[in-house]
N, C-alpha and C positions, 0 to 999 in steps of 0.2 A: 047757605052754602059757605062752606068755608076757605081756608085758603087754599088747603090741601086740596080740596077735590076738584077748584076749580083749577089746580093747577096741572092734576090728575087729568081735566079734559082738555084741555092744552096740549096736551103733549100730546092725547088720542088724537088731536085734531089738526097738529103739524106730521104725524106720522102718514097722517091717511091722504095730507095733502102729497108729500114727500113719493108717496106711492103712486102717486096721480098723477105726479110728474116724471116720474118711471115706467109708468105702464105708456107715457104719450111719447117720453123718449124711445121707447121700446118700436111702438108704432112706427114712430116718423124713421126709423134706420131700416126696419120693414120694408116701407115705403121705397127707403133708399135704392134699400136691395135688390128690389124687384124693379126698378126701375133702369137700372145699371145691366140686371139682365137683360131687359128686352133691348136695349139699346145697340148691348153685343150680339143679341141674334140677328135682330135688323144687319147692323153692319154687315154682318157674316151673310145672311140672308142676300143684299144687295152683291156684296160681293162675288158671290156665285153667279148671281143672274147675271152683272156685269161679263163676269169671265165669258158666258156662254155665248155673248153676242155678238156678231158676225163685224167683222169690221173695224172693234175697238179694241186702239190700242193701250194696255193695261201696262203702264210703265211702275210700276208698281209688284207686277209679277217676280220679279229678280233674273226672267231669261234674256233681259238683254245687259245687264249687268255683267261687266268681265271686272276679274280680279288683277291684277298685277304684283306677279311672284317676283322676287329677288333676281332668280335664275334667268327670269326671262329678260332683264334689263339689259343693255349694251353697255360695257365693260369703258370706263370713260379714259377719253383720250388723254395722255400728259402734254 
């Protein structure tokens, strides 16, 4: 063999590694993905079930949360 060819297989045989490591980076973001999904159903999932149940209070809902408007403030004394 010579130098060309086996230089020729080199190259075939960092391209296919290069690939290998593309198709597991591919994978592992897959992974990611799907992973992140269930996590937000869960949460969402819990969340509902939590709401429904008798008794708890869900501070987190926003209906006990008041705002304070400008308008509403008392005009300060000089």
């Amino acid at each position: 063999m010579n130098f060309q060819t086996v230089s020729l297989l080199m190259n075939y045989l960092e391209i296919g590694v290069l690939l290998a490591i593309l198709f597991r980076l591919g994978r592992t973001f897959e992974l990611i993905a799907n992973t992140q999904r269930q996590l937000r159903r869960t949460i969402h999932h819990l969340g509902e079930h939590r709401a429904n149940e008798p008794g708890v209070n869900n501070a987190l809902d926003g209906s006990s949360i008041t705002l304070a408007s400008g308008s509403a403030r008392k005009p300060a004394e000089a």
